[in-house]
C-alpha positions as CSV (number, residue, x, y, z in Angstrom):
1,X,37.5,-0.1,29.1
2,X,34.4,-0.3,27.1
3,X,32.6,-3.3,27.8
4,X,29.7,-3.3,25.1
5,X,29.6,-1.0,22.1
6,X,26.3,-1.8,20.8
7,X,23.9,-3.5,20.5
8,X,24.6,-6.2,17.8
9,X,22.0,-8.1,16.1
10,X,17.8,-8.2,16.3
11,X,16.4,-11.7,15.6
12,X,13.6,-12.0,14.5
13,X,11.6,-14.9,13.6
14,X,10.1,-16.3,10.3
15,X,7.9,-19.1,8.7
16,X,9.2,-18.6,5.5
17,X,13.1,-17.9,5.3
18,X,13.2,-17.9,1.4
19,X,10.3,-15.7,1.3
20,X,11.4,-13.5,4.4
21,X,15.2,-12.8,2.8
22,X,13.8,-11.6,-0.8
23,X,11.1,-9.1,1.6
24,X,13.6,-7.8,3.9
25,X,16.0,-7.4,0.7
26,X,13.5,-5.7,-1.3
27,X,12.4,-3.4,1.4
28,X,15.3,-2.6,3.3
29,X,19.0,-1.1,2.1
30,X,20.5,-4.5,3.4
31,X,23.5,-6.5,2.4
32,X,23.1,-10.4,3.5
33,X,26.4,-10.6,5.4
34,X,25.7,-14.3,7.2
35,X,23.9,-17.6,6.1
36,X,24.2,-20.8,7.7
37,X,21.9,-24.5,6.7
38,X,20.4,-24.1,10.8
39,X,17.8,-21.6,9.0
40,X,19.9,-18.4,9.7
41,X,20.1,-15.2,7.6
42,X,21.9,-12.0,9.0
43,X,21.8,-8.5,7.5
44,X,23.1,-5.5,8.5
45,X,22.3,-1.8,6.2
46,X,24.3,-1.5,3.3
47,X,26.6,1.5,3.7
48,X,30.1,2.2,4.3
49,X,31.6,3.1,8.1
50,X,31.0,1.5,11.1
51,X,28.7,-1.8,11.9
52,X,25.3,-1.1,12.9
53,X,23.3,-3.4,14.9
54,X,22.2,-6.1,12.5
55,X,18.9,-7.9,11.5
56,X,19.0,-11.8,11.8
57,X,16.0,-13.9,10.6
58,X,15.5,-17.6,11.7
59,X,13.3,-20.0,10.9
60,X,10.7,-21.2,13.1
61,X,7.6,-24.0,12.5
62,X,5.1,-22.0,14.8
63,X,5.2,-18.1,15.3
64,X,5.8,-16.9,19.0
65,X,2.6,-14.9,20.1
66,X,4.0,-11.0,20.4
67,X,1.5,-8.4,21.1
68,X,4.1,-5.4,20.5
69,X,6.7,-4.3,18.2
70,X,9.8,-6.0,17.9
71,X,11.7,-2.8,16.9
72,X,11.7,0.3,15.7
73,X,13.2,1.2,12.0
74,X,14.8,5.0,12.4
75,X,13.8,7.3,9.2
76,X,14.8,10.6,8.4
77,X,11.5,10.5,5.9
78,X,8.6,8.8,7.7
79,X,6.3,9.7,5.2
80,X,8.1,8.7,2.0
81,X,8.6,5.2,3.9
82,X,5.3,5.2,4.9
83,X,3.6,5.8,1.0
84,X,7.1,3.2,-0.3
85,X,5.8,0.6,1.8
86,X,1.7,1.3,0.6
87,X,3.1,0.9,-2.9
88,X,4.4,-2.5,-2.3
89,X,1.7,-3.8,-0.4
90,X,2.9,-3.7,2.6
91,X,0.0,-4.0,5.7
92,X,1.1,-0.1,7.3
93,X,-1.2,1.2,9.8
94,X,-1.5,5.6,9.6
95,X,1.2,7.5,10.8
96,X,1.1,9.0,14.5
97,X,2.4,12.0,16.6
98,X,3.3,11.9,20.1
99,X,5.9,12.4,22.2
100,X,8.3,14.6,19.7
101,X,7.7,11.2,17.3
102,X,6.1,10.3,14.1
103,X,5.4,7.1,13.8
104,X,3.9,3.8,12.3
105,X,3.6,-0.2,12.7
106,X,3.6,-3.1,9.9
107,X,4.1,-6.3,9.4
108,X,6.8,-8.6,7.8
109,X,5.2,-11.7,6.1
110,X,5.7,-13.7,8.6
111,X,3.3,-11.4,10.6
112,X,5.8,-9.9,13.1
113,X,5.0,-6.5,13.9
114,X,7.6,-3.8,13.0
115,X,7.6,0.1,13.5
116,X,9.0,3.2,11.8
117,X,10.0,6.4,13.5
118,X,11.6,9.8,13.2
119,X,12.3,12.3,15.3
120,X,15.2,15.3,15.7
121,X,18.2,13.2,16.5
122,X,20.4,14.3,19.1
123,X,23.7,12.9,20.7
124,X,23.7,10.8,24.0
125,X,25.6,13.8,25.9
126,X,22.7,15.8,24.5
127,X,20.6,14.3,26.6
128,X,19.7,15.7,30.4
């Protein structure tokens, strides 16, 4: 018996909820699939088949203090994420290599620091 399958949903916190849904919205292929009046607002990617771990957003009158990324966002096309997000104004720092990895950080309006990544994707029994 399977006890977890996944890993769910990412909260992440916000100053702004209002503000922080139409980002997220515009930015991301998300479909809001939860609201509630405590300041909640889940999404999870907008496809058909299976779940994937959702992105919840609350609201919060002080932002926690983070000195790392909160996540990583997978990408198939680092670079045309990378030059989408420049276009919108989007504070992106330059892509990196290391690792087998191409990578970047930015930030959400609410100033939480977010990454991108891609890299050859391989199953978990792939792994050694």
């Amino acid at each position: 018996m399977k006890v977890i399958k996944r890993i769910d949903t990412v909260f992440i916190p916000v100053m702004d909820l209002e503000k922080s849904e139409e980002w997220y919205t515009n930015i991301f292929p998300f479909k809001v699939v939860y609201r509630d009046s405590d300041g909640y607002v889940g999404f999870r990617i907008n496809e058909p088949g299976e779940l994937k771990t959702g992105l919840t957003l609350y609201k919060v009158d002080e932002m926690p203090q983070s000195k790392h990324i909160a996540f990583n966002f997978f990408t198939e096309d680092i670079d045309g994420f990378h030059a989408s997000l420049k276009e919108q104004g989007v504070d992106v720092n330059d892509i990196h290599s290391g690792g087998g990895m191409r990578f970047f950080e930015f930030t959400d309006p609410s100033g939480n620091l977010l990454g991108a990544v891609t890299f050859k994707e391989i199953t978990v029994d792939e792994i050694k």
